[in-house]
DRENDO-1510 file (C-alpha; in Angstrom, 1 decimal, always signed):
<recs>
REC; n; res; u; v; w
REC; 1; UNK; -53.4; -50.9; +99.8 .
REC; 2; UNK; -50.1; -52.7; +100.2 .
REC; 3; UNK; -51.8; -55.8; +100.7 .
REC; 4; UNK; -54.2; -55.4; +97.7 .
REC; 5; UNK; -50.5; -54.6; +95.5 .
REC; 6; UNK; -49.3; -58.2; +96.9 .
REC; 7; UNK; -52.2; -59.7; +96.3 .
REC; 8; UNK; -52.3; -59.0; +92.9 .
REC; 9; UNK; -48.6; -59.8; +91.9 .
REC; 10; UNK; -48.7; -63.1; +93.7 .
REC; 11; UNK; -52.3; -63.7; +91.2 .
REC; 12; UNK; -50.1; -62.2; +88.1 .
REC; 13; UNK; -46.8; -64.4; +89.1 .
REC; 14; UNK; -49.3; -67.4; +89.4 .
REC; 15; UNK; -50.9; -66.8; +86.1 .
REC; 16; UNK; -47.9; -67.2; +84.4 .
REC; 17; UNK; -46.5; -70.1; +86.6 .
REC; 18; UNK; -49.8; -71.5; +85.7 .
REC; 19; UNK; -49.5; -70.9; +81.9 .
REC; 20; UNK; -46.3; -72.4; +81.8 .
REC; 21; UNK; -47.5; -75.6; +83.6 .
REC; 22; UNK; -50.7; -76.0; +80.8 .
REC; 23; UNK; -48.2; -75.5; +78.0 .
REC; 24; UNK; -45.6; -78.3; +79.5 .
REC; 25; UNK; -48.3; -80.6; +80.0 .
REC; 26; UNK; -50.2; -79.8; +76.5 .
REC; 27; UNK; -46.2; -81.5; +75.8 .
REC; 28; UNK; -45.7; -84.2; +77.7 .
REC; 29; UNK; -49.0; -85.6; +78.5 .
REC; 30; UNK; -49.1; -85.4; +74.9 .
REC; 31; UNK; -46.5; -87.4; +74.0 .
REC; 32; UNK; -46.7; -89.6; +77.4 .
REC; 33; UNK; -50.5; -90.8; +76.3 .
REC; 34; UNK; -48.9; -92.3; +73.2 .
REC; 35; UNK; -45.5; -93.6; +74.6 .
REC; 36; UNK; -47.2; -97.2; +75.1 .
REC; 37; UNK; -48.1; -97.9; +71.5 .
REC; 38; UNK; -45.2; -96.0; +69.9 .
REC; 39; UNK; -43.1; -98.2; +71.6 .
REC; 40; UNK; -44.9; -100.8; +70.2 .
REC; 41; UNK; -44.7; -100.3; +66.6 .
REC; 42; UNK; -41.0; -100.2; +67.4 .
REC; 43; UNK; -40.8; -103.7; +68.3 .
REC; 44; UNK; -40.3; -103.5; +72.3 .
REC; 45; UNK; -41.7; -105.3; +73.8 .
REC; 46; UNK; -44.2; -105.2; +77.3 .
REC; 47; UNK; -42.3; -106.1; +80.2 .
REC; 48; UNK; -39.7; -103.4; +79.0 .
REC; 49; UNK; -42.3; -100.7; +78.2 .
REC; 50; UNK; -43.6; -101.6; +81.7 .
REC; 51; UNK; -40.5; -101.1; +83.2 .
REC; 52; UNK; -39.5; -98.0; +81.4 .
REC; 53; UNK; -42.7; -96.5; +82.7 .
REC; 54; UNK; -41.7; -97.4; +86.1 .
REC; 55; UNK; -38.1; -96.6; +85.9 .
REC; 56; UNK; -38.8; -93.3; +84.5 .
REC; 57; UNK; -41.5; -92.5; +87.4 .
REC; 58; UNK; -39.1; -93.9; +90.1 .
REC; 59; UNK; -35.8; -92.2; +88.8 .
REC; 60; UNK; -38.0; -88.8; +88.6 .
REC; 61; UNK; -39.4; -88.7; +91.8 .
REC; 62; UNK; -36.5; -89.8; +93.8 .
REC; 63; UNK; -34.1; -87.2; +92.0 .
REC; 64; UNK; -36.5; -84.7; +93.5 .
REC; 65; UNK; -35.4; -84.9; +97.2 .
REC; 66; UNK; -31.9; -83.7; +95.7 .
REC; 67; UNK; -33.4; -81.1; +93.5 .
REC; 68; UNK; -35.4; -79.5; +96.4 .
REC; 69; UNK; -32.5; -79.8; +98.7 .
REC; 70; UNK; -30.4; -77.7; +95.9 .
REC; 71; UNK; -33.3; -75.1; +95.6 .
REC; 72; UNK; -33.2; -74.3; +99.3 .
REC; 73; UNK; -29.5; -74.0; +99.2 .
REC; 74; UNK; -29.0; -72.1; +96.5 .
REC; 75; UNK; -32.0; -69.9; +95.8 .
REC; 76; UNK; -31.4; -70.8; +91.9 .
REC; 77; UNK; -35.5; -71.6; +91.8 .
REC; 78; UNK; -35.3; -70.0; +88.2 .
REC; 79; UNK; -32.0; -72.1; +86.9 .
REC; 80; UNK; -33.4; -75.0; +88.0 .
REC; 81; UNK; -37.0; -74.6; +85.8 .
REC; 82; UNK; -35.0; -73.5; +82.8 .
REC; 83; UNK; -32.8; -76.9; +83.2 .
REC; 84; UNK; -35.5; -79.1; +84.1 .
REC; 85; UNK; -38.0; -77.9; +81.4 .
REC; 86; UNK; -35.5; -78.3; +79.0 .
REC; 87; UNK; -34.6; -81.6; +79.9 .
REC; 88; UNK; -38.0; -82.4; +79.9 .
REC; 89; UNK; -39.7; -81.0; +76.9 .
REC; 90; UNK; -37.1; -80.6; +74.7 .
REC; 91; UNK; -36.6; -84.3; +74.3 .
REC; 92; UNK; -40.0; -85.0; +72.9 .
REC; 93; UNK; -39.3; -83.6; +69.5 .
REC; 94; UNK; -36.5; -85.8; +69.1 .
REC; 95; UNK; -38.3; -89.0; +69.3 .
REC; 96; UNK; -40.0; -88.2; +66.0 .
REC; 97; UNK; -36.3; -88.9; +64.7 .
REC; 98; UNK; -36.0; -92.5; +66.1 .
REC; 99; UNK; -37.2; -95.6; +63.7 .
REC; 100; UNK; -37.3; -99.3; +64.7 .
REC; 101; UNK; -33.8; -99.5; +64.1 .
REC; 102; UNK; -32.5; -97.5; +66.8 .
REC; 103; UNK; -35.5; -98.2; +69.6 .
REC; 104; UNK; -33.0; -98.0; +72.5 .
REC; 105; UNK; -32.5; -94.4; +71.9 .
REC; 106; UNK; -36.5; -94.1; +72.7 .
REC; 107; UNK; -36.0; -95.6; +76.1 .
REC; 108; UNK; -33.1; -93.0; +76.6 .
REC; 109; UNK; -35.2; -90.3; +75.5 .
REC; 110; UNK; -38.0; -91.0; +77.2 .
REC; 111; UNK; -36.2; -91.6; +81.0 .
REC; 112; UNK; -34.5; -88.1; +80.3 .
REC; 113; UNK; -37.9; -86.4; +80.1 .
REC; 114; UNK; -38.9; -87.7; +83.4 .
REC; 115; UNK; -35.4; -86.6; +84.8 .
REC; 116; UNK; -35.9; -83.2; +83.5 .
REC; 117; UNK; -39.4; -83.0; +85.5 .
REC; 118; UNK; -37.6; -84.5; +88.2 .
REC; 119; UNK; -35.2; -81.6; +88.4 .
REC; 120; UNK; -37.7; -79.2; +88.4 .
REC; 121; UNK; -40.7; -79.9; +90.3 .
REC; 122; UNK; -39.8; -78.7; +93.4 .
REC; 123; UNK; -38.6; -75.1; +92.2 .
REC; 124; UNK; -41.9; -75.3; +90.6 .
REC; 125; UNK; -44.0; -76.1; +93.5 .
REC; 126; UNK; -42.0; -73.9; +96.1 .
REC; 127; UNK; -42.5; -71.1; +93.6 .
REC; 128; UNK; -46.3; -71.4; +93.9 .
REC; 129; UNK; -46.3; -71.8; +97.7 .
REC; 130; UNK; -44.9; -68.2; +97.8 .
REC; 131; UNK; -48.5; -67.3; +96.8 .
REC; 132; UNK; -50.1; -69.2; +99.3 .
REC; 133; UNK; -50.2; -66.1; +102.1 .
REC; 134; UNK; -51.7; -63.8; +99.5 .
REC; 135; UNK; -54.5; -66.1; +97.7 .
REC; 136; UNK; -54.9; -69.1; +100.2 .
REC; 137; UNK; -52.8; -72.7; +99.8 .
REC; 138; UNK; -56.0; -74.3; +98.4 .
REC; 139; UNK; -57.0; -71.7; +95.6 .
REC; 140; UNK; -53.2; -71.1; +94.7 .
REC; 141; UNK; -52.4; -74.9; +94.0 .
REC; 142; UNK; -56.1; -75.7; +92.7 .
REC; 143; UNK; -55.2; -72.8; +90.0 .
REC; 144; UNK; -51.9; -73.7; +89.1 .
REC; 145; UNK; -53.4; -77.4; +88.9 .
REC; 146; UNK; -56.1; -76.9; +86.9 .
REC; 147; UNK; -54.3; -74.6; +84.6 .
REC; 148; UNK; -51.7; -77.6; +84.4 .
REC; 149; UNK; -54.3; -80.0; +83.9 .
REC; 150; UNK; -56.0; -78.0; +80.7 .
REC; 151; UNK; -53.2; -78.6; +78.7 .
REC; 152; UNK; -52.9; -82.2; +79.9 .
REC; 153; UNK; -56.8; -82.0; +78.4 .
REC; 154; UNK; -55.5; -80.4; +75.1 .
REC; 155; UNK; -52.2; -82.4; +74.8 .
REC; 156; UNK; -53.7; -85.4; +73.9 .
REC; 157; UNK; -56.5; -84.5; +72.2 .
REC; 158; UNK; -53.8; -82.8; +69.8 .
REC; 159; UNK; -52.6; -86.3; +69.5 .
REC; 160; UNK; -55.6; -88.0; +68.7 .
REC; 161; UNK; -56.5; -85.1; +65.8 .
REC; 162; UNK; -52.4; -85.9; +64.5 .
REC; 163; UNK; -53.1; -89.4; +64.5 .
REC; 164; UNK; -56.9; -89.3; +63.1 .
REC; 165; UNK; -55.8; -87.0; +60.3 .
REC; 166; UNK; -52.2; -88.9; +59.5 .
REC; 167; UNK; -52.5; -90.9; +56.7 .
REC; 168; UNK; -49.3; -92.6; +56.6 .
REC; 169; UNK; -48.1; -95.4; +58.6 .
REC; 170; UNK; -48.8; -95.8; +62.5 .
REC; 171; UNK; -45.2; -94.9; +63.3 .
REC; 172; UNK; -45.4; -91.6; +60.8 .
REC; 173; UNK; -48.0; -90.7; +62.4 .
REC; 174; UNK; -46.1; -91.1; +66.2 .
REC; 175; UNK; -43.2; -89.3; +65.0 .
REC; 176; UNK; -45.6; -86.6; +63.1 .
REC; 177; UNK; -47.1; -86.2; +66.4 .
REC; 178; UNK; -43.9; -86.1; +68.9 .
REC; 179; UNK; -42.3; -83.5; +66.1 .
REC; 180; UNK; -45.5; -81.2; +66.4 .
REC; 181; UNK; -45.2; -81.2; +70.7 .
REC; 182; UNK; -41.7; -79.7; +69.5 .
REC; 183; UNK; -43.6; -76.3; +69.4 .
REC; 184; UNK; -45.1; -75.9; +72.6 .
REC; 185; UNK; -42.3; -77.2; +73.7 .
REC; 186; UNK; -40.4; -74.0; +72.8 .
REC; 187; UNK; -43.5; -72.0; +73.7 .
REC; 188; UNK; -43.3; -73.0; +77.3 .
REC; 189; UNK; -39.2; -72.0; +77.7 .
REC; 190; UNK; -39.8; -68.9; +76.8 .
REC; 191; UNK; -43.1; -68.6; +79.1 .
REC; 192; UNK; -40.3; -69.1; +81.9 .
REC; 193; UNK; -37.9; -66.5; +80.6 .
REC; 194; UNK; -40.6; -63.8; +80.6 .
REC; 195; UNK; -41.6; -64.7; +84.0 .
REC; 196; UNK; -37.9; -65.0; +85.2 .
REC; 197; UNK; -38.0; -61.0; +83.9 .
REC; 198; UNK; -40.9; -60.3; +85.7 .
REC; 199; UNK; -40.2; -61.7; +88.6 .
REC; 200; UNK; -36.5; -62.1; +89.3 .
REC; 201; UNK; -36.8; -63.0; +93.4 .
REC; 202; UNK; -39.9; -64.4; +93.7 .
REC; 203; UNK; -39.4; -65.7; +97.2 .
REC; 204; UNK; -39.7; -62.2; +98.0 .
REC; 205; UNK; -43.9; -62.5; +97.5 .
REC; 206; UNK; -43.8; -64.4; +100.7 .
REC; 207; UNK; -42.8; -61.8; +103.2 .
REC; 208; UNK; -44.4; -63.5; +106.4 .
REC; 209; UNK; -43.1; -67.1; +106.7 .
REC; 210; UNK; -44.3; -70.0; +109.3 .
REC; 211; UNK; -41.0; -71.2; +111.9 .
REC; 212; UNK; -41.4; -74.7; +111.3 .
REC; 213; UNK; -38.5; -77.2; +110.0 .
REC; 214; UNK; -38.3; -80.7; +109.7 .
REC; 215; UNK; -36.9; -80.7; +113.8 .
REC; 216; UNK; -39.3; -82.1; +115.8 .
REC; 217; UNK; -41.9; -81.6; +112.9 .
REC; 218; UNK; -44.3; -84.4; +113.4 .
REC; 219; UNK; -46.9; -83.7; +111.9 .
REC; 220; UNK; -44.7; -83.5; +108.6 .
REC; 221; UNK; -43.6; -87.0; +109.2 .
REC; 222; UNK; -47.3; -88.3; +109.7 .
REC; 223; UNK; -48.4; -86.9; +107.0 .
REC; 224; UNK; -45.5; -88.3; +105.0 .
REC; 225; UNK; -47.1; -92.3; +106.0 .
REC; 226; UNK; -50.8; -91.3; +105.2 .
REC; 227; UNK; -49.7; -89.9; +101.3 .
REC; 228; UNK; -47.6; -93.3; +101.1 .
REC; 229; UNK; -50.7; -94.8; +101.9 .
REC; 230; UNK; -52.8; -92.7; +99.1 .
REC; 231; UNK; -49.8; -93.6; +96.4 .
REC; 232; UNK; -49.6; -97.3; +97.1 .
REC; 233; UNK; -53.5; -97.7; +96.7 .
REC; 234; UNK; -53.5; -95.1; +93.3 .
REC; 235; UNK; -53.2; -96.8; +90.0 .
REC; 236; UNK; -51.5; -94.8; +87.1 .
REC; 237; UNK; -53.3; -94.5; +83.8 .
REC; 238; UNK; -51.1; -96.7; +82.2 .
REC; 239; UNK; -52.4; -100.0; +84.0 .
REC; 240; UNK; -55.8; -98.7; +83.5 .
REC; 241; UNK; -54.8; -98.4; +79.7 .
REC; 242; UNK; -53.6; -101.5; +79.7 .
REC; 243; UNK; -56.5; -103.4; +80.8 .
REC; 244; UNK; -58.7; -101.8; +78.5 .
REC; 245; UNK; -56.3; -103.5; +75.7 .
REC; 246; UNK; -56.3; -106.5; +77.0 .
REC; 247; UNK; -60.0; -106.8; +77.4 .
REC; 248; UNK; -60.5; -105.0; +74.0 .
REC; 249; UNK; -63.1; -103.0; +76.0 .
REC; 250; UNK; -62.3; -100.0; +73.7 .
REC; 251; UNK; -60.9; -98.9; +70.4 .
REC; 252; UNK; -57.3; -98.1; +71.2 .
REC; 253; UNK; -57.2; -95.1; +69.3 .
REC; 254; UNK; -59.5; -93.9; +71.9 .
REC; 255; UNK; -57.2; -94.4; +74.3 .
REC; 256; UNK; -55.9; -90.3; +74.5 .
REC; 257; UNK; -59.3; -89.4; +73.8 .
REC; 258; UNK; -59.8; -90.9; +77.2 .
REC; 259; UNK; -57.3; -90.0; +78.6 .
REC; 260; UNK; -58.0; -86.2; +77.8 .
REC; 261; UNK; -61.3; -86.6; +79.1 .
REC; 262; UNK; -60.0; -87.4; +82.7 .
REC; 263; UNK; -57.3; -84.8; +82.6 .
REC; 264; UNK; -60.4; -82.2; +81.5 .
REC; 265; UNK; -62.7; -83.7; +85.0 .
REC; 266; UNK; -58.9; -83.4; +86.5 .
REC; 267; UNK; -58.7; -79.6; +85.8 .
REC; 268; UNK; -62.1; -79.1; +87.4 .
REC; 269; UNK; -61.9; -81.0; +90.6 .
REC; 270; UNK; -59.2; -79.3; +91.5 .
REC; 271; UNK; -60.5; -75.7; +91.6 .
REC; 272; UNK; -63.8; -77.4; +93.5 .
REC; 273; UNK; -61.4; -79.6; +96.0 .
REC; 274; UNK; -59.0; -76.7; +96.4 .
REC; 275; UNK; -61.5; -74.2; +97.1 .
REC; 276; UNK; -62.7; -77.0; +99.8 .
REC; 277; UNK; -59.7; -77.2; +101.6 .
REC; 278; UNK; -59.5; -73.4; +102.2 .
REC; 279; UNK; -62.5; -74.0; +104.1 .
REC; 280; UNK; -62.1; -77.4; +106.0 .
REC; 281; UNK; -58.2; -78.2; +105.6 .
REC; 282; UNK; -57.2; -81.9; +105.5 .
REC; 283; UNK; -60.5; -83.4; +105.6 .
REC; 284; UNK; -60.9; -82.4; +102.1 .
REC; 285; UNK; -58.6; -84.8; +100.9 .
REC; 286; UNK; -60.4; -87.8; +102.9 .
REC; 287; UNK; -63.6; -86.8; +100.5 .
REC; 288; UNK; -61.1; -87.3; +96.9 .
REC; 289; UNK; -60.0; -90.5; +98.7 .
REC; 290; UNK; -63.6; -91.7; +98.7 .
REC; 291; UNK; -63.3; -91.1; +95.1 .
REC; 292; UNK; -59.7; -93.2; +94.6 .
REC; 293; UNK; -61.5; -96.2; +96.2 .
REC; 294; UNK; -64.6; -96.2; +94.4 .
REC; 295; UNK; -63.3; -96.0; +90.5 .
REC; 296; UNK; -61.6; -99.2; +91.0 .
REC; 297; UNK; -64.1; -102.1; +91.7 .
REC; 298; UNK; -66.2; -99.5; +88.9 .
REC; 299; UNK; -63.4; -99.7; +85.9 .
REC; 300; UNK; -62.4; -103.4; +86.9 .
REC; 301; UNK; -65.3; -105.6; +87.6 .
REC; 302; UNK; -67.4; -104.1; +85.2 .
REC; 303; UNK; -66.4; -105.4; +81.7 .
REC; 304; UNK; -68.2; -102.9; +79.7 .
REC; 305; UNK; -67.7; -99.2; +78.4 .
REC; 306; UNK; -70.1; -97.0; +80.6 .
REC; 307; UNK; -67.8; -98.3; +83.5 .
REC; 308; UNK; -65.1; -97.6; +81.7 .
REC; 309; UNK; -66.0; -94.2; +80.9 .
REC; 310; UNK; -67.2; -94.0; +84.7 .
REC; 311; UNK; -64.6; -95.3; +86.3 .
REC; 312; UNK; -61.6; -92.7; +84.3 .
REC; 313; UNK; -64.1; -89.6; +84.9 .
REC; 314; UNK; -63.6; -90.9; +88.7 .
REC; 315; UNK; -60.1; -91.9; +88.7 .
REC; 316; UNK; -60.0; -87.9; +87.3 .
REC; 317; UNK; -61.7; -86.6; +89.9 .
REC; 318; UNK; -59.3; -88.2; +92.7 .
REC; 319; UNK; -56.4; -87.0; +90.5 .
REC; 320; UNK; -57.4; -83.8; +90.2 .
REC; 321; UNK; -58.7; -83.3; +94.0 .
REC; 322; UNK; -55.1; -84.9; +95.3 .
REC; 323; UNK; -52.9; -83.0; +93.1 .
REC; 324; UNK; -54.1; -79.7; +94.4 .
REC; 325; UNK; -54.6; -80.4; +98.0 .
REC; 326; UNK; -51.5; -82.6; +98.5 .
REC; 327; UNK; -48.8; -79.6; +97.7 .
REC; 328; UNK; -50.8; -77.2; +99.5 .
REC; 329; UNK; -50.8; -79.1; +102.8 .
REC; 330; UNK; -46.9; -78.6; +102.6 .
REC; 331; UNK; -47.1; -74.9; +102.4 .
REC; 332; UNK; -48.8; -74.5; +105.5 .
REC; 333; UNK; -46.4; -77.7; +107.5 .
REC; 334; UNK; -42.7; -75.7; +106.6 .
REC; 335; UNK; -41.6; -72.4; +106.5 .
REC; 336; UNK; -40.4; -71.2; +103.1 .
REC; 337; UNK; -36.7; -71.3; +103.9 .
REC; 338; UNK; -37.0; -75.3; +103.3 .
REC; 339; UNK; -39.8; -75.7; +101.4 .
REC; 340; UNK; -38.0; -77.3; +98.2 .
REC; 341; UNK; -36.4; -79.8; +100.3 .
REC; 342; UNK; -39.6; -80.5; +102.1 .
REC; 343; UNK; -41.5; -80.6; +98.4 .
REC; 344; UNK; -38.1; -83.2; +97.6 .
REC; 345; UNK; -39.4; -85.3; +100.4 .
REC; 346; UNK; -42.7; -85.2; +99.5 .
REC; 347; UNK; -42.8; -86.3; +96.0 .
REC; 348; UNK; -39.4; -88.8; +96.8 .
REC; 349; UNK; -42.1; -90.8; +99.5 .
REC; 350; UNK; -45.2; -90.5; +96.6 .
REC; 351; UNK; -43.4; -91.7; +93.6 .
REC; 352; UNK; -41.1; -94.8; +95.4 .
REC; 353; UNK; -45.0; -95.8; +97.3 .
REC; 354; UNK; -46.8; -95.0; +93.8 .
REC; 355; UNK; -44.1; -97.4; +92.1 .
REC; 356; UNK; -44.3; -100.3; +94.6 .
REC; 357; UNK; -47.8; -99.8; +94.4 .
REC; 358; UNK; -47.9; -99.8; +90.5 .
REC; 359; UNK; -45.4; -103.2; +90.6 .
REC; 360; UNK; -47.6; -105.3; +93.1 .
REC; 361; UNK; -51.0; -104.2; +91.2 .
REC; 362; UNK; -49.1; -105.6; +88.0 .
REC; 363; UNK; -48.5; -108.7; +90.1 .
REC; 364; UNK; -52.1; -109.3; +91.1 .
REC; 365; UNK; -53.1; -108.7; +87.9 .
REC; 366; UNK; -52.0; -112.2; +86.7 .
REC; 367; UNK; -53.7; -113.5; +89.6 .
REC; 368; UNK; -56.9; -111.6; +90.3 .
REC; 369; UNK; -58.8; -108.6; +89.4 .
REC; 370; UNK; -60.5; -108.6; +92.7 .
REC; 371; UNK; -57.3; -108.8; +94.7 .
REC; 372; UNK; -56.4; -105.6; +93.0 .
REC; 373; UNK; -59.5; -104.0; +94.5 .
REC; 374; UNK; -58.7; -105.4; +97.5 .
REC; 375; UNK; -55.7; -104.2; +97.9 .
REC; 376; UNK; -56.3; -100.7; +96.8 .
REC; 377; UNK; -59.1; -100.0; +99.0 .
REC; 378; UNK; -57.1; -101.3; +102.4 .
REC; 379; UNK; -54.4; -98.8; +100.9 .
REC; 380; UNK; -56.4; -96.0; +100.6 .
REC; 381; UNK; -58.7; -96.9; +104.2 .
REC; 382; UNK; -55.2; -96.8; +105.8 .
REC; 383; UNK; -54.6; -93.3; +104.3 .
REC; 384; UNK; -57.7; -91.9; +106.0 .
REC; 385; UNK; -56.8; -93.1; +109.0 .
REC; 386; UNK; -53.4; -91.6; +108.8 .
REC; 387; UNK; -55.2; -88.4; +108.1 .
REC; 388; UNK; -57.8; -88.4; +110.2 .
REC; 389; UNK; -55.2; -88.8; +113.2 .
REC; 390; UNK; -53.2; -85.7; +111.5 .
REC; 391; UNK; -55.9; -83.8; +111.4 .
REC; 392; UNK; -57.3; -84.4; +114.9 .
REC; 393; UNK; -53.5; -83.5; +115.8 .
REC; 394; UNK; -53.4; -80.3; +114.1 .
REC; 395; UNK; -56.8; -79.2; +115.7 .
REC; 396; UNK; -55.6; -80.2; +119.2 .
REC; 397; UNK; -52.6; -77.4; +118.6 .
REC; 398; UNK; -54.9; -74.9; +117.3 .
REC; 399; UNK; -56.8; -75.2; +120.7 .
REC; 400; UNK; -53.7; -74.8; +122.6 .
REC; 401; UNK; -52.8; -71.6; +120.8 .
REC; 402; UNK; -55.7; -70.0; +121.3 .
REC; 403; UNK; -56.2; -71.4; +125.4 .
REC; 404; UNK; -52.6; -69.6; +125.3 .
</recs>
């Protein structure tokens, strides 16, 4: 009976960590979908909306190693959502204020909301790993993931509506837009204060916890070099975005519309591939890699829509499977009294791989397109076999466990 209790607050506390991710992204992803051409219309240009995007991804996953190490230290997993999702979301809104005049405060604003997810990711995830004993690492992050990922769906398909229905000017209609996010953006703080109310110590779902640090932890360090290997071969939306520009393969107003559409395939891998990995572990992630390597060569070499469309529903897919199964492999490699830091570490060795691996893709894209699928596919090859030997590893001391 006592187990059938925890099992249903650990689904209740999910649910609204869950609702509070899907309103956040229904923000940001909003806003982010339309960052590229709002900066635009103000007049910057693209090396410097290129490295903003990068910059902002690189500054907001590395801050995360210090953010986790703070959560395990202090316990403050609460204090550190509230600052981080108000750093984050709260920014958004304000852009609708900035005009062509003062651009530089867009680049200001826009690096802040990637610091204020950078300060509170990890609480985030270590708060749904506490879950992970009651409803199973896979089905707990697949959740959370694809709740997360329905308002990354809705987000910018607000923005396209705003921006269909806006009959002003193009940068009216941006600001319209960002203003609008401003709302959810308030809904989701005070999603966090309910569940702060509800659940005041929710490391306390987790009662049983796994004895395993960093010491001597090397299947936490292997692991560490085969999701390297995933980040440098993944390419973010924004290059794909780009391209379809460039080539004029696509109205750009469809752009979000897009966009949406792979954050909607997003939400549903990631129930499937999380469900997956509750049944055969690590190997689940070698199938989504199958899917990283073969949108590529699809969305690249094939100048036409249908490949277009193709190759997003499969860059979605991987998304979606990764982003699930990624956190909930660190659940069951750490024991709980670290898990932020470990979390830190884990998204600190994704984004600075996933921005080297977004600044030499820009690179060979002024040289060739096929060297970009070359380049990603060896990436990604190399992560299997970084997994494969992790997972041939952990099954080695499963069968020593049980000869003991």
């Amino acid at each position: 009976m006592k187990q059938q209790t925890m099992k249903k607050k650990a689904l209740v506390f999910l649910l609204l960590i869950g609702i509070i991710s899907m309103l956040s992204d229904f923000t940001h992803e909003g806003a982010r979908s339309i960052y590229g051409p709002f900066l635009s219309v103000l007049g910057v240009s693209a090396f410097l909306v290129a490295f903003t995007s990068g910059l902002g991804e690189f500054i907001g996953q590395t801050l995360r190693i210090v953010t986790g190490i703070i959560a395990d230290k202090t316990k403050k997993y609460w204090s550190l959502m509230i600052v981080g999702y108000a750093i984050n979301l709260l920014v958004i809104p304000l852009l609708m204020f900035v005009d062509v005049n003062i651009w530089q405060l867009a680049i200001v604003l826009i690096l802040l909301e990637r610091v204020g997810k950078g300060i509170r990711a990890p609480a985030k995830s270590a708060l749904t790993s506490f879950t992970t004993p009651h409803l199973g690492a896979g089905k707990a992050f697949a959740l959370q993931e694809a709740m997360d990922q329905f308002g990354a769906f809705l987000g910018p398909l607000f923005v396209f509506i705003v921006l269909q229905t806006q009959t002003g000017d193009e940068l009216s209609g941006y600001q319209l837009a960002f203003g609008l996010l401003g709302i959810f953006a308030i809904m989701t703080i005070s999603m966090i204060f309910v569940a702060r109310w509800k659940y005041p110590n929710p490391d306390m779902l987790e009662t049983k916890t796994l004895p395993k640090g960093f010491k001597g932890n090397k299947s936490f360090v292997l692991y560490m070099v085969a999701i390297s290997f995933i980040a440098l071969g993944f390419i973010d939306y924004p290059i794909l975005a780009f391209h379809m520009g460039n080539n004029h393969l696509i109205a750009m107003s469809y752009v979000p519309l897009l966009y949406s559409i792979a954050m909607g395939v997003d939400a549903i891998a990631a129930l499937i591939f999380g469900y997956l990995f509750d049944k055969v572990g690590v190997i689940a992630l070698v199938y989504s890699i199958i899917f990283a390597i073969l949108y590529v060569p699809i969305f690249f070499l094939f100048n036409n829509t249908l490949a277009i469309v193709i190759g997003v529903v499969l860059w979605g897919i991987a998304m979606g499977a990764q982003e699930s199964i990624l956190k909930a492999v660190i659940s069951k490699l750490v024991s709980k009294e670290v898990r932020g830091t470990a979390y830190g570490i884990f998204y600190t060795v994704f984004g600075v791989s996933w921005f080297l691996g977004s600044m030499i893709v820009g690179y060979l894209y002024e040289i060739s397109i096929l060297a970009i699928v070359v380049f990603t596919t060896a990436m990604e090859l190399l992560a299997i076999f970084f997994l494969l030997i992790y997972h041939s590893k952990q099954q080695n001391h499963k069968t020593k466990e049980l000869d003991v």
